[in-house]
C-alpha positions as CSV (number, residue, x, y, z in Angstrom):
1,X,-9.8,99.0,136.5
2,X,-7.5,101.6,136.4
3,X,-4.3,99.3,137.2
4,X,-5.7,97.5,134.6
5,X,-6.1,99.9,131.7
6,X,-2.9,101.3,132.9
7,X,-1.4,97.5,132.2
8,X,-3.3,97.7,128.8
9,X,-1.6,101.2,127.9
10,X,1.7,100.1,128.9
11,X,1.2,96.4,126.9
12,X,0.4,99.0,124.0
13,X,3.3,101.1,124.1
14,X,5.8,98.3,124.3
15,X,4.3,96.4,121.6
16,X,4.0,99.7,119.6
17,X,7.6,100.3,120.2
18,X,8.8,96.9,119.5
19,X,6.7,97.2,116.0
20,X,8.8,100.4,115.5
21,X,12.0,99.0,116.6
22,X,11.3,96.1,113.7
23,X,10.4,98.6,110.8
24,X,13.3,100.2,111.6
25,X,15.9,97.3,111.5
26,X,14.3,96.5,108.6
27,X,14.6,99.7,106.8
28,X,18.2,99.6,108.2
29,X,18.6,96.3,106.1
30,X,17.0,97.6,103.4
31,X,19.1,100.2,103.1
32,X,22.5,98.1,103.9
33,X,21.5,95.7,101.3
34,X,21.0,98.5,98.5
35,X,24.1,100.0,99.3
36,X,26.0,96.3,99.0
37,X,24.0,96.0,95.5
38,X,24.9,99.5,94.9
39,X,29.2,99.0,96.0
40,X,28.7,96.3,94.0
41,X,27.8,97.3,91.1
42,X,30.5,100.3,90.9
43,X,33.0,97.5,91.3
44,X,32.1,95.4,88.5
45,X,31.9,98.3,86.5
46,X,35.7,99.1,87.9
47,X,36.5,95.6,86.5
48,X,35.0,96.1,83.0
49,X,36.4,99.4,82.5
50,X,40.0,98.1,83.6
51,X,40.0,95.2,81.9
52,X,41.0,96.6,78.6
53,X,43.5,98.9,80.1
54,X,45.3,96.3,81.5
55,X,44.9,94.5,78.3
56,X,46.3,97.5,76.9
57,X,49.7,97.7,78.7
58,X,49.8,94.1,78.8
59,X,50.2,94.2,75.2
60,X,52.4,97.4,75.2
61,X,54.9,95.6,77.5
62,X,54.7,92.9,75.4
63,X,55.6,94.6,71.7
64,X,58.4,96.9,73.8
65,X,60.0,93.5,75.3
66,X,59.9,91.9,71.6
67,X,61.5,95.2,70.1
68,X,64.0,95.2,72.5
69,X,65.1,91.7,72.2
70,X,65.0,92.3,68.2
71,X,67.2,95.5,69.1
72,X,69.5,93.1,70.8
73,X,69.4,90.3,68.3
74,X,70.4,92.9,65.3
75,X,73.4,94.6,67.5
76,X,74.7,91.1,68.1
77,X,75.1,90.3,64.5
78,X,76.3,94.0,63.6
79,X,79.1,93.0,65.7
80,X,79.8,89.7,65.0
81,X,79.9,91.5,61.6
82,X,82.3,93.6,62.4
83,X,84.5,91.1,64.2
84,X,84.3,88.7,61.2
85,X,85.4,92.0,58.7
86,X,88.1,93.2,61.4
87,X,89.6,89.5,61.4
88,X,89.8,89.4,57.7
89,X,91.4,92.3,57.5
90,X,93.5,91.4,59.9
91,X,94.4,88.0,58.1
92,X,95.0,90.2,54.9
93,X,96.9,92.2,56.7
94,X,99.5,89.7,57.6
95,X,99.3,87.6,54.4
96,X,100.4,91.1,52.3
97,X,102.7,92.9,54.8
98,X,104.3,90.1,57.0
99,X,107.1,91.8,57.8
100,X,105.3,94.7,59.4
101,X,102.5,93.0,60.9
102,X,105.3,90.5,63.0
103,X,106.9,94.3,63.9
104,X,103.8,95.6,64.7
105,X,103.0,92.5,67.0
106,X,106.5,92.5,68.1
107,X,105.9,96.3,69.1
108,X,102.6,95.6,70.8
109,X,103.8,92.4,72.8
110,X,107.1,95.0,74.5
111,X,104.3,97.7,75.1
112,X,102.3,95.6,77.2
113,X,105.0,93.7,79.0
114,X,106.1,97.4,80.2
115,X,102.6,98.7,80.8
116,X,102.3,95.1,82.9
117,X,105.9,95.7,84.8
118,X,105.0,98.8,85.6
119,X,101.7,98.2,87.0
120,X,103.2,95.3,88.9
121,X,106.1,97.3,90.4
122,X,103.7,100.2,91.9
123,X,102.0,97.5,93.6
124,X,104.7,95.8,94.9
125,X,105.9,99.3,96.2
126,X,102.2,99.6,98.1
């Protein structure tokens, strides 16, 4: 009987630790699947606080982008402006003072040519 009870105490203590060995995967599970919930939870709340940030500087970009294409828009007609004034000044110009504008030209056309030979004649001597 001994062999027997001994058999029976043994039978005991591996069932017992098998029981115990199932709680605790189970409490391990438990535990996993709260902190899942748990990561999970901070993460959506990541999302809902970011989503109106990035709303934020999506719209920022936005209105800087549109102010600097207005920016460019205005400076392009200032200077069309300009060239449109500068031209008819420049017509004026020549329709009152002829004479001087064709010397002026005339004066412009020889500076050039001598700025060009000279350019062209250090290169040649390279």
């Amino acid at each position: 009987m001994p062999a027997n009870n001994l058999s029976d105490t043994s039978g005991n203590l591996v069932d017992h630790a098998a029981a115990s060995a199932d709680s605790a995967i189970k409490t391990t599970q438990r535990a996993t699947n709260s902190a899942f919930d748990s990561l999970a939870g901070g993460v959506q709340d990541l999302r809902q606080q970011a989503a109106p940030l990035i709303a934020r500087a999506t719209s920022q970009a936005s209105d800087l982008a549109q102010r600097g294409a207005d920016t460019v828009r205005e400076t392009t007609q200032q200077l069309r402006d300009r060239a449109v004034r500068a031209s008819d000044s420049t017509v004026n110009y020549i329709r009152e003072e002829p004479v001087k504008a064709m010397l002026i030209a005339a004066a412009t056309g020889a500076g050039l040519m001598a700025l060009l030979s000279l350019v062209t004649r250090s290169d040649n001597r390279k």
